[in-house]
C-alpha positions as a Markdown table, in Angstrom:
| # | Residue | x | y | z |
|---|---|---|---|---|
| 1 | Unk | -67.8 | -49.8 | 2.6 |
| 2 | Unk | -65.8 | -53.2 | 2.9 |
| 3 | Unk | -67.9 | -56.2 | 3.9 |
| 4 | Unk | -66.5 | -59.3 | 5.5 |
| 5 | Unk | -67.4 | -62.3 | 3.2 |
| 6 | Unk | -67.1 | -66.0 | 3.0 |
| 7 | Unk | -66.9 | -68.4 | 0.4 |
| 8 | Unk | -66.2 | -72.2 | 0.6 |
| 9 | Unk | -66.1 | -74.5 | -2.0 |
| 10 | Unk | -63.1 | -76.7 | -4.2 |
| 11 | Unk | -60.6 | -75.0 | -6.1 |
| 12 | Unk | -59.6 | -77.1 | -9.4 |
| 13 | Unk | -56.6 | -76.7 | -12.0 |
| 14 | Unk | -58.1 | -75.3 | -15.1 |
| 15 | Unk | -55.9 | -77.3 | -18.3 |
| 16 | Unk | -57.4 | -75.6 | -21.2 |
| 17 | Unk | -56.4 | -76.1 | -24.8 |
| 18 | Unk | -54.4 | -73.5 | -26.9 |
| 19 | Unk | -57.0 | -70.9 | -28.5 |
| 20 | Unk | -59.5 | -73.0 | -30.0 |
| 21 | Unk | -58.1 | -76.5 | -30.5 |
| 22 | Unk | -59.9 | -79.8 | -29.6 |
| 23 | Unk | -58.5 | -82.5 | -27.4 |
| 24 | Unk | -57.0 | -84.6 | -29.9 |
| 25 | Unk | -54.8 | -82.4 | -31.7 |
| 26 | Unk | -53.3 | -80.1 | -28.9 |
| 27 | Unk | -50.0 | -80.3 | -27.5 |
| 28 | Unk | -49.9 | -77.5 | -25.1 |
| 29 | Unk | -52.2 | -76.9 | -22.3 |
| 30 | Unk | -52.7 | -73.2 | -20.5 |
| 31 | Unk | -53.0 | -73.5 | -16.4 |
| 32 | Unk | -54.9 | -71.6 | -14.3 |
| 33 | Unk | -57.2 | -72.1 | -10.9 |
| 34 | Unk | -60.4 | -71.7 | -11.1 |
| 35 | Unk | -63.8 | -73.1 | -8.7 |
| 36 | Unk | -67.1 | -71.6 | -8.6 |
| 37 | Unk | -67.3 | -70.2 | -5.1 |
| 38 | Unk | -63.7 | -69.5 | -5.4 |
| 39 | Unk | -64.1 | -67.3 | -9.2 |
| 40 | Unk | -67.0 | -65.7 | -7.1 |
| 41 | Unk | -64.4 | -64.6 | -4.0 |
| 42 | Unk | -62.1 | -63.4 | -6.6 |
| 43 | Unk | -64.7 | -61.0 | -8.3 |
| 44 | Unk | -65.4 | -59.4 | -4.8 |
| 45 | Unk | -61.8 | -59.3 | -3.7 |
| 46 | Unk | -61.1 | -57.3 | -7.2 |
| 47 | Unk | -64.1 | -54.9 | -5.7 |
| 48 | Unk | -62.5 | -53.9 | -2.3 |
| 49 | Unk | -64.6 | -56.5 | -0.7 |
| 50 | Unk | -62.6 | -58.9 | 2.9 |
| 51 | Unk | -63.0 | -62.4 | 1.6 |
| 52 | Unk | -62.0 | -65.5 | 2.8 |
| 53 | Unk | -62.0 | -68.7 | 1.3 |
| 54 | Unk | -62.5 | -72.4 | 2.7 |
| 55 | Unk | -61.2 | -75.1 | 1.1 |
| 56 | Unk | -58.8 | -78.0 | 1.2 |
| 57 | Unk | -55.9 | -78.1 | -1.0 |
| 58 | Unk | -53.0 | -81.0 | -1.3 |
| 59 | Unk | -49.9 | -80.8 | 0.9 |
| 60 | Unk | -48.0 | -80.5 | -2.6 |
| 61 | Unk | -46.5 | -77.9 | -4.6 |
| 62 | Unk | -49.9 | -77.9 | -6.7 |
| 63 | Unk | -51.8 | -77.0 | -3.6 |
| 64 | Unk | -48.6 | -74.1 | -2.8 |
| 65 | Unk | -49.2 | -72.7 | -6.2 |
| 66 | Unk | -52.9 | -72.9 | -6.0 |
| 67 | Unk | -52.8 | -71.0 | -2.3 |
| 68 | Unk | -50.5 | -68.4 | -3.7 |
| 69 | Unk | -52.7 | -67.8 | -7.0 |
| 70 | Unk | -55.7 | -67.3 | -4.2 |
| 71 | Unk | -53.5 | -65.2 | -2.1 |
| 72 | Unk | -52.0 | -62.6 | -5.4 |
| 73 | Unk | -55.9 | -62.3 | -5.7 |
| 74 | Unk | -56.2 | -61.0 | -2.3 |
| 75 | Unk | -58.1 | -63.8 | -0.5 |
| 76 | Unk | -57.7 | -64.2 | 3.2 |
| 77 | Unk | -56.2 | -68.0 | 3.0 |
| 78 | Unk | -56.2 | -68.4 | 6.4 |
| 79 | Unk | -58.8 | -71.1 | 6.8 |
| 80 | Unk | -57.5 | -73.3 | 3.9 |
| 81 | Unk | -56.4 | -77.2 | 5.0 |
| 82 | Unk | -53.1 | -78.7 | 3.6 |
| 83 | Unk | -54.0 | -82.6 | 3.0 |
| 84 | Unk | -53.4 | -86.1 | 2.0 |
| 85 | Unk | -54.9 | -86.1 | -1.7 |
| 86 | Unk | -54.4 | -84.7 | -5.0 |
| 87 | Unk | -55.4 | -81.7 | -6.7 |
| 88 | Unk | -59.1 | -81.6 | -8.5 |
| 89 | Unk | -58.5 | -80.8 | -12.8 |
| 90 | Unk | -61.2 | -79.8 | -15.4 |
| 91 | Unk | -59.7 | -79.7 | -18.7 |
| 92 | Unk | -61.6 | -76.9 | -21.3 |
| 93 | Unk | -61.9 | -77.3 | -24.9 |
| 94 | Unk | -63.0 | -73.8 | -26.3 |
| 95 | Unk | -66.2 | -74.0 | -28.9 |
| 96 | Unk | -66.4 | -71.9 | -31.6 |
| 97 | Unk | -69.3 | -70.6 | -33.9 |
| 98 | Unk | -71.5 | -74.0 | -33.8 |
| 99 | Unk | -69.4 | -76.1 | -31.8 |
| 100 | Unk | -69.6 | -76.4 | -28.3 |
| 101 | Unk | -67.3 | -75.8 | -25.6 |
| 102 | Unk | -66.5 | -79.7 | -23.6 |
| 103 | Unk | -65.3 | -79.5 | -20.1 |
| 104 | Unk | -64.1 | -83.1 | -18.8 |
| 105 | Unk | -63.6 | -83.3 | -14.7 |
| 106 | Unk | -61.2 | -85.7 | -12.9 |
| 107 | Unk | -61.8 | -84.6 | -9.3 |
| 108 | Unk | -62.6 | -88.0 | -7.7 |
| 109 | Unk | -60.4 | -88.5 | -5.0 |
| 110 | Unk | -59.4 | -84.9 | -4.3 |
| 111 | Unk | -57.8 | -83.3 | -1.2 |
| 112 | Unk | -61.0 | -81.4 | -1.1 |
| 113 | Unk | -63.4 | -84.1 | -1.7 |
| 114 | Unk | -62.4 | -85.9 | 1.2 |
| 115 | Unk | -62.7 | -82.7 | 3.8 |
| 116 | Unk | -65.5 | -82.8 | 6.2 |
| 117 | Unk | -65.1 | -79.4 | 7.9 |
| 118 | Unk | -62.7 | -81.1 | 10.8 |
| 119 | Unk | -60.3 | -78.8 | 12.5 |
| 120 | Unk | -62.1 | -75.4 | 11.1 |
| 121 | Unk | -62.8 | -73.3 | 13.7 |
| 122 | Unk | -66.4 | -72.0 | 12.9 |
| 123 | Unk | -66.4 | -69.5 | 15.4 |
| 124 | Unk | -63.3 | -67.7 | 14.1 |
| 125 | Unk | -64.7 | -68.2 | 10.4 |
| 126 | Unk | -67.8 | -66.0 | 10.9 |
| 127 | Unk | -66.9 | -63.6 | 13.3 |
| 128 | Unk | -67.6 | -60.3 | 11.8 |
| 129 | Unk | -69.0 | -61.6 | 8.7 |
| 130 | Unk | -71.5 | -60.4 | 6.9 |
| 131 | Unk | -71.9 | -63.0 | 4.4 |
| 132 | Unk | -71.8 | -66.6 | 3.2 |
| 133 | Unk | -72.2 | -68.4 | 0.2 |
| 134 | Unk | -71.9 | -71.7 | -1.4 |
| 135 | Unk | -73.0 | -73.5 | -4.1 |
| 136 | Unk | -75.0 | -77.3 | -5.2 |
| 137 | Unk | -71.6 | -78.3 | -6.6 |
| 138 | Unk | -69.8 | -78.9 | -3.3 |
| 139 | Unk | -72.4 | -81.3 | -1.6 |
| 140 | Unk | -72.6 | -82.7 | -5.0 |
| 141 | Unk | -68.7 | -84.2 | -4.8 |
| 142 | Unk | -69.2 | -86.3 | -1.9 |
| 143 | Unk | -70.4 | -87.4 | 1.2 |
| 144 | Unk | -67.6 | -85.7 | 3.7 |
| 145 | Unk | -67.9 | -82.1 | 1.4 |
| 146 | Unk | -72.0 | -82.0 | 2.2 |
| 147 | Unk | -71.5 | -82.8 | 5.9 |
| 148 | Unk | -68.8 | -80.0 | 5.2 |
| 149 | Unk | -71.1 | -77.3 | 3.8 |
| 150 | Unk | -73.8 | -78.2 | 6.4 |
| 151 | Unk | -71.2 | -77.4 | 9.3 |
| 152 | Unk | -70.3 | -74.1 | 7.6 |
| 153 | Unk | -73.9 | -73.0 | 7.2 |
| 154 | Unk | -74.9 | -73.8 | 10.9 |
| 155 | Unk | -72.0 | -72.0 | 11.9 |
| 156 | Unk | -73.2 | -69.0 | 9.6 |
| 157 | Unk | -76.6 | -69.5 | 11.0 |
| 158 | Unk | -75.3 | -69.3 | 14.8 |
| 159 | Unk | -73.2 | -66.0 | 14.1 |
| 160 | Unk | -76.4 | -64.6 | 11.7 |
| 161 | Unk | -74.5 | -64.2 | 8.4 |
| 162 | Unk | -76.4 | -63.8 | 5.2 |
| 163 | Unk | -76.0 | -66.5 | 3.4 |
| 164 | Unk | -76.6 | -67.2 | -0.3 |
| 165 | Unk | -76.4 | -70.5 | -2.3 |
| 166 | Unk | -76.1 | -71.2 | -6.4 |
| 167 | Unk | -78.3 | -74.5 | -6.1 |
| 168 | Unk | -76.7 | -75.1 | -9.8 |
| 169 | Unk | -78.0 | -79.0 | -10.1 |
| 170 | Unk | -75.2 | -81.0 | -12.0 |
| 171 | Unk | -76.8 | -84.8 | -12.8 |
| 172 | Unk | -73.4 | -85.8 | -13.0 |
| 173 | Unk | -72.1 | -84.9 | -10.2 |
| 174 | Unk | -74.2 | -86.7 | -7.7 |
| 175 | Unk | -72.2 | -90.3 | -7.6 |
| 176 | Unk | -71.8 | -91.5 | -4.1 |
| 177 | Unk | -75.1 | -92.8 | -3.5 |
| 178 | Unk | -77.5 | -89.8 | -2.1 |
| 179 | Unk | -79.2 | -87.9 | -4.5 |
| 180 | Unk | -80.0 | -84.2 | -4.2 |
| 181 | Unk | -83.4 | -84.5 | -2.5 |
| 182 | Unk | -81.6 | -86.3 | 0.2 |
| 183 | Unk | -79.1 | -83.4 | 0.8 |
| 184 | Unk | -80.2 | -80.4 | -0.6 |
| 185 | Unk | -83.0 | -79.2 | 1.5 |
| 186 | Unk | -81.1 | -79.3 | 4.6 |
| 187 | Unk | -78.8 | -77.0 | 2.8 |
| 188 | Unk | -81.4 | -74.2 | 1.3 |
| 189 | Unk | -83.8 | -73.8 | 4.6 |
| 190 | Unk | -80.4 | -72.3 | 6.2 |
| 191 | Unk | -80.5 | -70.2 | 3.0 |
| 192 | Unk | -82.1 | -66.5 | 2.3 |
| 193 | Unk | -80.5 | -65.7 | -1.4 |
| 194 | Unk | -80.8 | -68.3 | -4.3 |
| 195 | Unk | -79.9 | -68.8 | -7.3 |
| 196 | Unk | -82.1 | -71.4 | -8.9 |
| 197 | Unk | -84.3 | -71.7 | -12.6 |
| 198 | Unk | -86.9 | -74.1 | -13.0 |
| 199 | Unk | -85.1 | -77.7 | -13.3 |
| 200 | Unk | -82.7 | -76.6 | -10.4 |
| 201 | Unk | -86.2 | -76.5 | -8.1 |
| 202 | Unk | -87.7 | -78.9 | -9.3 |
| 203 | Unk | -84.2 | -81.5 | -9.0 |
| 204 | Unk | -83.2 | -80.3 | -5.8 |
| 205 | Unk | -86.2 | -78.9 | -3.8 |
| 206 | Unk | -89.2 | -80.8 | -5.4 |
| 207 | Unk | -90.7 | -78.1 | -7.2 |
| 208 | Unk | -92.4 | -79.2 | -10.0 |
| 209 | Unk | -93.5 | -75.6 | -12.1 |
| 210 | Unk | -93.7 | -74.0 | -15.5 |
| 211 | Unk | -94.4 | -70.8 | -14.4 |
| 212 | Unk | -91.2 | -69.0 | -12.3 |
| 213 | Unk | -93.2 | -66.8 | -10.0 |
| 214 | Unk | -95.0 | -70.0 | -9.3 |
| 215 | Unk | -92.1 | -71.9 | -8.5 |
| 216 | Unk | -90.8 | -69.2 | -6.4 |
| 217 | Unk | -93.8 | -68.9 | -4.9 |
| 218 | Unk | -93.8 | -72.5 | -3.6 |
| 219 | Unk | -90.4 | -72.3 | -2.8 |
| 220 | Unk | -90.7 | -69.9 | -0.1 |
| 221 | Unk | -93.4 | -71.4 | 1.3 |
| 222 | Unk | -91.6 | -74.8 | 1.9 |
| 223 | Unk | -88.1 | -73.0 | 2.9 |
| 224 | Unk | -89.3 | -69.8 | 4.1 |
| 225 | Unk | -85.6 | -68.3 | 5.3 |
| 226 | Unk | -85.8 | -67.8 | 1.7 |
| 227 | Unk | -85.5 | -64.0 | 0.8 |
| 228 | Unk | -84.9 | -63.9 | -3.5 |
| 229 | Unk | -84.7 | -66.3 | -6.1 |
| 230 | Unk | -82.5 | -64.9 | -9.0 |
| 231 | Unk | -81.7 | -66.5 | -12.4 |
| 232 | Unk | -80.5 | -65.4 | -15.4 |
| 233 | Unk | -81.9 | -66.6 | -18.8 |
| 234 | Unk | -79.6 | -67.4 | -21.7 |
| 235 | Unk | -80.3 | -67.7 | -25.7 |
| 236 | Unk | -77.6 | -69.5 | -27.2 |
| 237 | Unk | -77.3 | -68.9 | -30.9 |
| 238 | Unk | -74.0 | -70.6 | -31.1 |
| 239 | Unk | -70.6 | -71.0 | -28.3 |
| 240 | Unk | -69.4 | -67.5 | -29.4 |
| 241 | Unk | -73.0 | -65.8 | -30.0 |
| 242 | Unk | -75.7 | -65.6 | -26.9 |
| 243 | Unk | -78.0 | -62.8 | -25.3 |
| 244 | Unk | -78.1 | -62.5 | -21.7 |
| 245 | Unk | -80.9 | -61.0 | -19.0 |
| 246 | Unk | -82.1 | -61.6 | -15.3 |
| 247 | Unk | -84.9 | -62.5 | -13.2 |
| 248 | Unk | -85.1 | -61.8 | -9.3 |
| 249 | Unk | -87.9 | -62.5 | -7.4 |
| 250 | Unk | -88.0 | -60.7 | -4.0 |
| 251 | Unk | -91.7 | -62.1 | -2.5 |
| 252 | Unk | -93.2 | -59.1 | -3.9 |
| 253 | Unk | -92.0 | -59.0 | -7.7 |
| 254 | Unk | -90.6 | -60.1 | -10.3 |
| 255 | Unk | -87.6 | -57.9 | -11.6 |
| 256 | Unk | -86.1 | -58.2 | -15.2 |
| 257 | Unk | -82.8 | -57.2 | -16.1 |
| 258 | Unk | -81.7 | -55.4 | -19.7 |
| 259 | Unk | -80.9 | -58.1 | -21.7 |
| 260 | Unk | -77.5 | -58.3 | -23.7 |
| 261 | Unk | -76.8 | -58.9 | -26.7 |
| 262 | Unk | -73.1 | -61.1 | -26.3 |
| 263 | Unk | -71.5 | -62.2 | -30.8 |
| 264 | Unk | -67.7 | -62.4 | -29.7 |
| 265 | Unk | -67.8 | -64.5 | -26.7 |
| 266 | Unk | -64.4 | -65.0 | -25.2 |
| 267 | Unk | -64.4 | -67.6 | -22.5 |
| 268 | Unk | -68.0 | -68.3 | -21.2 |
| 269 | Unk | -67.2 | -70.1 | -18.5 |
| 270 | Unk | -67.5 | -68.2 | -15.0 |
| 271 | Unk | -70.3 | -66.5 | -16.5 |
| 272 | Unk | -72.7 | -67.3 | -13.5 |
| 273 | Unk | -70.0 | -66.9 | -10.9 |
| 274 | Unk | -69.6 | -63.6 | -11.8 |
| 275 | Unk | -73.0 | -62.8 | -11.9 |
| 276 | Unk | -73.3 | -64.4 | -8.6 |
| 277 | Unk | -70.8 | -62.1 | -7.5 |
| 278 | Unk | -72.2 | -58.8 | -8.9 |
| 279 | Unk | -75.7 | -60.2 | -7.0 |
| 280 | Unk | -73.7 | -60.2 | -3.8 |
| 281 | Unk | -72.0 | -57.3 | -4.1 |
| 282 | Unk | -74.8 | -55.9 | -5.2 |
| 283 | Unk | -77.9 | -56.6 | -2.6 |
| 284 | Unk | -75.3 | -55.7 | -0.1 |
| 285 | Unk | -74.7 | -51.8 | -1.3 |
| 286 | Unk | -78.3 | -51.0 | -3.4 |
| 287 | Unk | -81.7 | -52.0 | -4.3 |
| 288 | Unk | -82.9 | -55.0 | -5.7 |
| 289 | Unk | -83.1 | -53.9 | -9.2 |
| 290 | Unk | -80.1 | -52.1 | -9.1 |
| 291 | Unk | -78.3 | -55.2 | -7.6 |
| 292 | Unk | -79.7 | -57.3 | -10.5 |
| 293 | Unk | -78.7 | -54.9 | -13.1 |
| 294 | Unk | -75.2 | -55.0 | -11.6 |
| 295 | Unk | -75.0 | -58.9 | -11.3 |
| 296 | Unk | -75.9 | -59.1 | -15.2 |
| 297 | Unk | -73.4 | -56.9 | -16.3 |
| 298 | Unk | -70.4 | -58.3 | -14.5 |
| 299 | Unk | -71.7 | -61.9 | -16.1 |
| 300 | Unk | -71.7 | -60.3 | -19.6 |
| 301 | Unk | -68.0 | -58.5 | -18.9 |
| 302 | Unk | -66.4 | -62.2 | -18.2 |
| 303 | Unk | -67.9 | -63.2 | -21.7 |
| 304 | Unk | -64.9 | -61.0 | -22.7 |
| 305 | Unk | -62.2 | -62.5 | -20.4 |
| 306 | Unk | -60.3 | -66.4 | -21.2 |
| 307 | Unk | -60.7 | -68.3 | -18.0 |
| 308 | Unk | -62.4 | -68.8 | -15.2 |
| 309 | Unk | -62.2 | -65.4 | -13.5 |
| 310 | Unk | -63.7 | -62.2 | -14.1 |
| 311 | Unk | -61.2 | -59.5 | -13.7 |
| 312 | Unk | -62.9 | -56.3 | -14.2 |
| 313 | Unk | -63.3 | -53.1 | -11.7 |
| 314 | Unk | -66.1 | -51.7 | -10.2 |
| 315 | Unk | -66.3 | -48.9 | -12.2 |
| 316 | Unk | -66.1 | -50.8 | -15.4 |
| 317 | Unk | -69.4 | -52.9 | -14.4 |
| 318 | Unk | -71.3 | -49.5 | -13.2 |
| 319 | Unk | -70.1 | -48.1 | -16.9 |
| 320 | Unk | -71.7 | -50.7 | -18.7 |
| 321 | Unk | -74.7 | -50.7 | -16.5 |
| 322 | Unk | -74.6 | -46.7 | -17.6 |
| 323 | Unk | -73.8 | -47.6 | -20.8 |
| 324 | Unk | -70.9 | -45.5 | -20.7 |
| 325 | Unk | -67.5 | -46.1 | -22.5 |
| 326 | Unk | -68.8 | -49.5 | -24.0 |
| 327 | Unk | -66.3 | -50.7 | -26.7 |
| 328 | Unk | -64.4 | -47.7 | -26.1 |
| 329 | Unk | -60.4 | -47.2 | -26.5 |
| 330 | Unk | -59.7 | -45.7 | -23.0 |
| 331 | Unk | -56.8 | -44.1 | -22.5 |
């Protein structure tokens, strides 16, 4: 059955180089649109899922082409602003064996960055939804995009959507003079679903623990809207060999995923948004463990796929959950 769900957060023009040069010596840079929140949306559309998208894009051709890549995805764009600004970039330099993948950002001054939530109608947003998330990255950007994601989740709040947030701390990120204890907490006690390890908690909710079930622990007694904590936990041999598992905490348990063994990694990037999305799609349709299980194996199926996205079907995550036709030439 088709849920309503809503994701908010900044699309960005993806400039990668061609296969696996570095910086300096390409000449020829693939586009594509990519955005945490926005790569989850996509993941859910692909499953049959209604999902709309907030965000702010330039009144530009970029921001056209950017509405129309969301749109051909089959996001409701309805709720998207057209504004003064530019259009946010990353630019990807894929690793290889034992050197790293490098992502530089130039988003300062962005359409999106400089959106507060003004002229959204709320109300219209959430009506019939059934969930909403967002992630640490957008109250990360700037002043205006917090008060932003504050707005949304009140609204959420108000109409009693789910909601579930990828705390995902990026040192970098903070830059316009609040740090992440000053924002953040706000943000997660509207929260029931998290995603969070160790250093996320302990950066952006004041959690200071070794042990997870611990720090869960204490989490949900300081924000106690709180629900699950989920994480995943990543061994990184080199950029093109890790091994992959899960971890959700549900206030009674700690649930472990298969882990996944991952030597030909593709694109790794969009790796948690697609787990985030399988999480989602997941809790809403099964069981805990079963959701977990699902949300790991749509993470280790975008390991196989360039860019930011990870277009796979349904049945192709349930399969490798199965362990059926892994590898396989289907026809």
């Amino acid at each position: 059955m088709s849920k309503r769900i809503i994701t908010l957060g900044e699309v960005m023009m993806r400039l990668s180089t061609t296969g696996h040069e570095r910086f300096f010596q390409t000449r020829d840079y693939e586009v594509q649109y990519g955005g945490a929140e926005a790569n989850v949306a996509v993941s859910l559309a692909f499953w049959g899922q209604s999902v709309a998208h907030i965000c702010a894009f330039p009144d530009n051709e970029i921001g056209k082409a950017a509405n129309a890549y969301l749109r051909s995805t089959g996001i409701d764009t309805t709720f998207i602003q057209k504004r003064p600004g530019r259009m946010g970039l990353y630019f990807f330099e894929g690793g290889a064996m034992q050197r790293a993948s490098k992502i530089i950002y130039d988003r300062a001054y962005s359409a999106f960055s400089e959106f507060d939530g003004e002229g959204v109608d709320w109300d219209r947003v959430f009506e019939g939804a059934d969930w909403f998330h967002w992630t640490g990255i957008t109250p990360a950007i700037s002043d205006a995009a917090a008060k932003l994601t504050i707005k949304a989740l009140e609204a959420a709040q108000k109409h009693g959507v789910k909601v579930s947030g990828d705390i995902n701390y990026r040192r970098n990120l903070w830059q316009y003079g609040k740090g992440p204890l000053e924002v953040m907490p706000e943000l997660i006690q509207h929260t029931q679903v998290i995603i969070a390890g160790l250093t996320d908690m302990q950066n952006c909710m004041d959690i200071h623990e070794e042990d997870y079930v611990t720090a869960c622990q204490n989490a949900k007694a300081k924000f106690p809207s709180i629900t699950h904590i989920v994480t995943t936990e990543r061994q990184s041999m080199s950029s093109s060999h890790n091994v992959l598992s899960g971890m959700l905490w549900n206030g009674k348990q700690l649930l472990h995923s298969r882990s996944y063994d991952m030597p030909n990694i593709v694109d790794r990037v969009g790796g948690g948004d697609a787990f985030m999305a399988g999480l989602i799609y997941g809790l809403l349709n099964n069981s805990d463990h079963e959701a977990l299980e699902f949300a790991v194996a749509a993470s280790v199926l975008k390991h196989s796929i360039p860019g930011d996205v990870n277009y796979v079907s349904l049945e192709e995550v349930e399969d490798l959950v199965k362990g059926e036709n892994v590898g396989k030439l289907l026809r």
